[in-house]
C-alpha positions as a Markdown table, in Angstrom:
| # | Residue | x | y | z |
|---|---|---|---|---|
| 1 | Unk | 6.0 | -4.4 | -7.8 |
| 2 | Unk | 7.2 | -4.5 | -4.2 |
| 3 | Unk | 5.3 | -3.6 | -0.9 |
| 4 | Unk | 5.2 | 0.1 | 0.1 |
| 5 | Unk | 5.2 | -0.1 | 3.3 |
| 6 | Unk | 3.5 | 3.9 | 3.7 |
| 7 | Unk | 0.3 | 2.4 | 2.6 |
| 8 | Unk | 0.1 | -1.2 | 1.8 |
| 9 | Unk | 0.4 | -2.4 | 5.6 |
| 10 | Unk | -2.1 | 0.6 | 6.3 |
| 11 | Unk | -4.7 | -0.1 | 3.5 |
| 12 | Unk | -4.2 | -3.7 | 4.7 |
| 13 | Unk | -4.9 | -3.3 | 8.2 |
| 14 | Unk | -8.1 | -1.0 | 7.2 |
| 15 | Unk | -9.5 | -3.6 | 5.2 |
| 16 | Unk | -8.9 | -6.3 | 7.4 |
| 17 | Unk | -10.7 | -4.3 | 10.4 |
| 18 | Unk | -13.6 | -3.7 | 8.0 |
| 19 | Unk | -13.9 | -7.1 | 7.1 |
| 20 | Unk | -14.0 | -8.2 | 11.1 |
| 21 | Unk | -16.6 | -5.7 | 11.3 |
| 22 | Unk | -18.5 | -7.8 | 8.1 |
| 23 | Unk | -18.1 | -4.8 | 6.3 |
| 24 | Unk | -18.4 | -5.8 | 2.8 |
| 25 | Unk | -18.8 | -2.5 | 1.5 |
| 26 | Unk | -16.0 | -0.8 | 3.3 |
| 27 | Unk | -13.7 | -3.8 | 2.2 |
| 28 | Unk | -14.8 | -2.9 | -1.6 |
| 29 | Unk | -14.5 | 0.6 | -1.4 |
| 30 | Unk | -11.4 | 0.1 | 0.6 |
| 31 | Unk | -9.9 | -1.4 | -2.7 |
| 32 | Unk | -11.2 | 0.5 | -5.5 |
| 33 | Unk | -9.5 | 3.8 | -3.4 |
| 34 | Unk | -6.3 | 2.2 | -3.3 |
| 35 | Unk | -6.6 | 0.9 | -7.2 |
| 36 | Unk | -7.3 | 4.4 | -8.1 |
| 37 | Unk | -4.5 | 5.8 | -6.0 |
| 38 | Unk | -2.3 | 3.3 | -6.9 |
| 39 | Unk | -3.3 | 1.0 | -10.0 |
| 40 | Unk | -2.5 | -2.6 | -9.7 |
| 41 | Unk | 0.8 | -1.9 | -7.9 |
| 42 | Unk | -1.2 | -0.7 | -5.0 |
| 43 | Unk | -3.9 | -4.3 | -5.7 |
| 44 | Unk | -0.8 | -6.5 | -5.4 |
| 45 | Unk | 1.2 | -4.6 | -2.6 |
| 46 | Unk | -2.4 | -5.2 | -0.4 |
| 47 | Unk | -2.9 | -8.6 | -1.5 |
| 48 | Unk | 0.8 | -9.1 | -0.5 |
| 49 | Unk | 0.1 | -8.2 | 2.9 |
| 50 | Unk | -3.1 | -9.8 | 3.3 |
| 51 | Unk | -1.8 | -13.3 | 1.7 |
| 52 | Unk | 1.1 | -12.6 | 4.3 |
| 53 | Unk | -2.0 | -12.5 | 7.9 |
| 54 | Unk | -3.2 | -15.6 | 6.1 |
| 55 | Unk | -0.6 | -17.3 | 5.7 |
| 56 | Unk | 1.0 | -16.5 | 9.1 |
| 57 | Unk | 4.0 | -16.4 | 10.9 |
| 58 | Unk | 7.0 | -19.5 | 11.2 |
| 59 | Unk | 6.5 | -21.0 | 7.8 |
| 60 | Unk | 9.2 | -23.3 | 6.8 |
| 61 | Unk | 10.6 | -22.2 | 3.8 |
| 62 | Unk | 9.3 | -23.6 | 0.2 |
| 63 | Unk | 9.1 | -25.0 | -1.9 |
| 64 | Unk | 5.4 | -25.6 | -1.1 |
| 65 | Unk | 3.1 | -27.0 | -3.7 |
| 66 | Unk | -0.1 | -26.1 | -4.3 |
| 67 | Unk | -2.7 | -29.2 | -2.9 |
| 68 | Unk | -6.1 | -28.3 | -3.8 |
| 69 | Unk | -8.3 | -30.9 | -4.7 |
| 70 | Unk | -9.7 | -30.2 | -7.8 |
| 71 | Unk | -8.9 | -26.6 | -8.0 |
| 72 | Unk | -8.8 | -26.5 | -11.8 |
| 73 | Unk | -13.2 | -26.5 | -11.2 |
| 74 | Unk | -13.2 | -23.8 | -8.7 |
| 75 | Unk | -14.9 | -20.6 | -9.0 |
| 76 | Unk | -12.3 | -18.2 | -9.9 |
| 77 | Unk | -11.9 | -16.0 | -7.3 |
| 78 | Unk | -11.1 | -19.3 | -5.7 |
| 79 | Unk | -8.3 | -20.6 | -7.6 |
| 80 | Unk | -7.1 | -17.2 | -7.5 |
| 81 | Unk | -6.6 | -16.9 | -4.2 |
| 82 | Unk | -5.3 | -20.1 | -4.1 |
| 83 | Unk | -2.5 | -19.7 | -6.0 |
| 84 | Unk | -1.7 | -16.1 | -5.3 |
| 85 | Unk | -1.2 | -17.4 | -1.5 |
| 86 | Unk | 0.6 | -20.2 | -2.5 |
| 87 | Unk | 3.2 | -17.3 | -4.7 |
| 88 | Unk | 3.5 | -16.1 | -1.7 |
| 89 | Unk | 4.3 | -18.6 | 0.6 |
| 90 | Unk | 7.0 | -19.2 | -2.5 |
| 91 | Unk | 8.2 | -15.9 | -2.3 |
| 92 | Unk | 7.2 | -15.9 | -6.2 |
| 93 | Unk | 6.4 | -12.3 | -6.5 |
| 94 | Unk | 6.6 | -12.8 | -10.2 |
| 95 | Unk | 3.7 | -15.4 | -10.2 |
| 96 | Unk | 1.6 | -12.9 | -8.1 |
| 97 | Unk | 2.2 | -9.7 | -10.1 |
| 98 | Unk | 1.0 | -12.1 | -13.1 |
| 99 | Unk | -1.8 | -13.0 | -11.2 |
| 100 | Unk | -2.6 | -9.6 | -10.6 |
| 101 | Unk | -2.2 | -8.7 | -14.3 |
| 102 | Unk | -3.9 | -11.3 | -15.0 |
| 103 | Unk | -7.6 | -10.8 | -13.2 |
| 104 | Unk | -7.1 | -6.7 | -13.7 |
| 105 | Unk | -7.5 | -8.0 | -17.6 |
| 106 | Unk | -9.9 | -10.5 | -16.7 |
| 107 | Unk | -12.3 | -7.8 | -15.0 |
| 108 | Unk | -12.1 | -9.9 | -12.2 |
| 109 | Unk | -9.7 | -8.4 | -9.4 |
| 110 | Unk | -12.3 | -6.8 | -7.2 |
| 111 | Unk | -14.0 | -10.2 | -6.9 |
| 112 | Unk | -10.5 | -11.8 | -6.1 |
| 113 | Unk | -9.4 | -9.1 | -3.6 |
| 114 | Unk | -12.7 | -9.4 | -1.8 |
| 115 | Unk | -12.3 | -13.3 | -1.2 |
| 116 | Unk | -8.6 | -13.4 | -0.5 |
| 117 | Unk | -9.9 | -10.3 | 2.7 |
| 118 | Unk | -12.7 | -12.8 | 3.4 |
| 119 | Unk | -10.5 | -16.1 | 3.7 |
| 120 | Unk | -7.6 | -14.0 | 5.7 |
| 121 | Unk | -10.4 | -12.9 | 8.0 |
| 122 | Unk | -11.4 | -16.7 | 8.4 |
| 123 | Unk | -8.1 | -17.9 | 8.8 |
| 124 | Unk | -7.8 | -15.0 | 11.7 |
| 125 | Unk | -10.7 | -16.1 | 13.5 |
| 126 | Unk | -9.7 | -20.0 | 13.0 |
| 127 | Unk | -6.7 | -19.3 | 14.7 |
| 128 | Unk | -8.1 | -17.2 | 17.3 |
| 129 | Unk | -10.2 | -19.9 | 18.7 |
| 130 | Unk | -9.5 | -21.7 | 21.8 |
């Protein structure tokens, strides 16, 4: 899976203008439109992009581990985002197709995708602030 950049960076910057707007909804059905289009290529090119606003611009390259106290007991959207961000900041796409695969067998990747939007969106707001 690699990022298409005709829709990815365009589904991304929908759903992040729909989740400044606290547009839950919009941000869901955002997501099921582009797994439909695009099956779980399309979930992991928009994840991609999205883990890319969170994690922001300069980063030294890796290897960066994962710190999260006590992840292992988070919920697991959570976790999820966790380490998917941290497969990018890696440049592991491998790790985040898995993780992809992974919550798409789970039932779990619409859950996933909605709190990896909602902690970019933080993040974004975080670092607007003076």
């Amino acid at each position: 899976m690699t990022v298409d950049p005709d829709h990815a960076f365009e589904d991304a910057a929908l759903i992040l203008d729909q989740a400044l707007a606290g547009d839950g909804k919009a941000v869901a059905g955002t997501f099921d439109a582009v797994v439909k289009r695009e099956g779980a290529s399309g979930a992991y090119n928009v994840a991609w992009c999205l883990a890319g606003e969170l994690a922001g611009d300069g980063l030294r390259k890796g290897p960066w581990a994962l710190d999260y106290p006590e992840i292992d007991e988070a919920q697991y959207d959570a976790r999820w985002v966790a380490r998917f961000v941290s497969a990018y900041v890696n440049e592991d796409e491998p790790t985040g197709e898995a993780l992809v695969g992974a919550a798409l067998a789970d039932g779990r990747l619409p859950e996933c995708l909605l709190t990896l939007a909602g902690s970019t969106v933080a993040t974004l707001r975080r670092r607007s602030q003076p």
